[in-house]
C-alpha positions, -999 to +999 in steps of 0.1 A: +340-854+292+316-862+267+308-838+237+274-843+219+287-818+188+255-831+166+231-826+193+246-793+201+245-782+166+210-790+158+199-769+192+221-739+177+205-745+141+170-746+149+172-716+174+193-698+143+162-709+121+140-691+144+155-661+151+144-626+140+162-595+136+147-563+153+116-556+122+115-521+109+082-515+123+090-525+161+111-490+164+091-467+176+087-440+157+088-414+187+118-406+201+133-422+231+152-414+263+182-430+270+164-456+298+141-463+266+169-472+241+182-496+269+151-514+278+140-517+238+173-529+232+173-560+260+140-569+249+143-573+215+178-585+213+180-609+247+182-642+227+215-627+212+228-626+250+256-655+255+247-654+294+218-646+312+233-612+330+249-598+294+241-560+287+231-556+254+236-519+255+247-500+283+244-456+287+280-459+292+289-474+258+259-451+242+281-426+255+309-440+240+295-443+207+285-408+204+323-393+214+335-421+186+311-403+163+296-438+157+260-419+167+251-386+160+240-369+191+207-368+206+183-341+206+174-332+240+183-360+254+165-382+229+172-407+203+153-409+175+146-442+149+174-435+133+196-434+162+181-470+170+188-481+137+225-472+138+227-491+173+216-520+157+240-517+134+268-510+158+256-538+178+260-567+153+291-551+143+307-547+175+317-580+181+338-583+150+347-548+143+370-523+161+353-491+168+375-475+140+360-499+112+327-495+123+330-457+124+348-461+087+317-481+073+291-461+092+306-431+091+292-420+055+259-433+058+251-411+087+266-385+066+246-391+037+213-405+049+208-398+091+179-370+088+174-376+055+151-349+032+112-364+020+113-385-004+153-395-005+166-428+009+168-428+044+185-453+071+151-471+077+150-479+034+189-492+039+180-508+069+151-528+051+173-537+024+199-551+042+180-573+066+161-583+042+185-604+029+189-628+065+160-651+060+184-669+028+218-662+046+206-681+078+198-713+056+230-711+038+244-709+069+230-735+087+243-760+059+273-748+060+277-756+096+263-790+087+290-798+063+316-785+086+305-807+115+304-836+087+341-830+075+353-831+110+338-866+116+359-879+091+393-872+107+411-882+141+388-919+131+422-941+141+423-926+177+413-942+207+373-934+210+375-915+246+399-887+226+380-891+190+352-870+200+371-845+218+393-839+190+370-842+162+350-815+183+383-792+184+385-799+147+348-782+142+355-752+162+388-751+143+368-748+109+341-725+124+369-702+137+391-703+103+358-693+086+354-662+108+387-653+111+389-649+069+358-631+068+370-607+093+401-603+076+383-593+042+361-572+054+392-551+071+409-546+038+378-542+023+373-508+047+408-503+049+408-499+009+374-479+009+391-455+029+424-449+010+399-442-016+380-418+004+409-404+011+423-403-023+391-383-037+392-358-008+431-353-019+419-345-054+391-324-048+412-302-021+442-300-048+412-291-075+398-265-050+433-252-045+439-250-082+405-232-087+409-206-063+447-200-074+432-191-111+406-169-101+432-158-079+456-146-108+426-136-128+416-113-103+453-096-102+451-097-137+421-071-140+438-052-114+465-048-135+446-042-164+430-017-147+458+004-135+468+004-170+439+018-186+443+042-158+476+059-166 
């Protein structure tokens, strides 16, 4: 079997160089039905599909979302641009994420900022923000894939030339994968330590609550007594 890796890679890198994430202004800013979330969805995100028949989002994992608290729920059966900008979100994350970690890092921005009050920061400022760092990730990237694909044609060079490619093209993937596999490992303690800290200041504040409503508590009982006294 013969494996073009370069030619393959500089496909992948140009259509990487031309792709677009879903711009702030495409959302409409009226909200949708659940048929209308789908349909936005598969058009604007298709060239993200890895075969021709993938869902991008389907009612049924909507649904899902929603009972995982990933997505607040909809107002009379309608999402709103924030909702779309949280399934964004959940869609790029999906993939490397288990629903738990998606729910721990979304989780306290749709707290904080889904139906945000005028002039705060709201999901679309966030969402800005953030994608508007791609454009320079997606060059870094693409050099880095260069370099990877350059350190693997310098090994398995001693081997007949009918298994050289084949393993120098297993080599590449094997980079590729090592690279996402310590990412993803990262960014799971990174959330698994964000919510032992979460955690830890909910502790506190419940023990200072506690502690609060103990002392006004025995104040209270205090001027009872007090009171009785003056009493007698």
């Amino acid at each position: 079997m013969s494996i073009n890796a370069k030619e393959m890679l500089n496909q992948m890198i140009k259509e990487m160089k031309e792709s677009e994430y879903i711009r702030l202004e495409a959302i409409p800013d009226i909200n949708l039905y659940m048929d209308q979330v789908t349909t936005f969805m598969d058009e604007h995100l298709a060239k993200s599909r890895r075969h021709p028949d993938d869902k991008i989002l389907t009612k049924t994992m909507i649904n899902n979302y929603a009972k995982n608290r990933l997505l607040p729920p909809p107002e009379k059966k309608k999402y709103s641009k924030e909702h779309m900008l949280l399934l964004i979100f959940i869609y790029y994350f999906k993939g490397i994420l288990s629903i738990s970690d998606i729910q721990t890092l979304l989780g306290p921005l749709t707290e904080r900022f889904f139906a945000g009050s005028a002039g705060a920061l709201t999901l679309a400022d966030i969402y800005q923000e953030v994608f508007s760092l791609e454009r320079p990730q997606i060059e870094k990237l693409c050099l880095d894939v260069q370099e990877k694909y350059a350190m693997s044609t310098t090994i398995f060079t001693d081997v007949p030339e009918e298994e050289q490619e084949e393993l120098q093209f297993f080599a590449l993937i094997c980079l590729l994968g090592f690279d996402v596999y310590m990412k993803k490992q990262m960014i799971e303690r990174m959330l698994d330590q964000a919510c032992a800290s979460r955690e830890a200041a909910q502790e506190t504040a419940s023990s200072s609550r506690q502690k609060s409503d103990s002392r006004s508590r025995n104040h209270s009982r205090q001027k009872d007594v007090s009171g009785e006294q003056d009493l007698s």
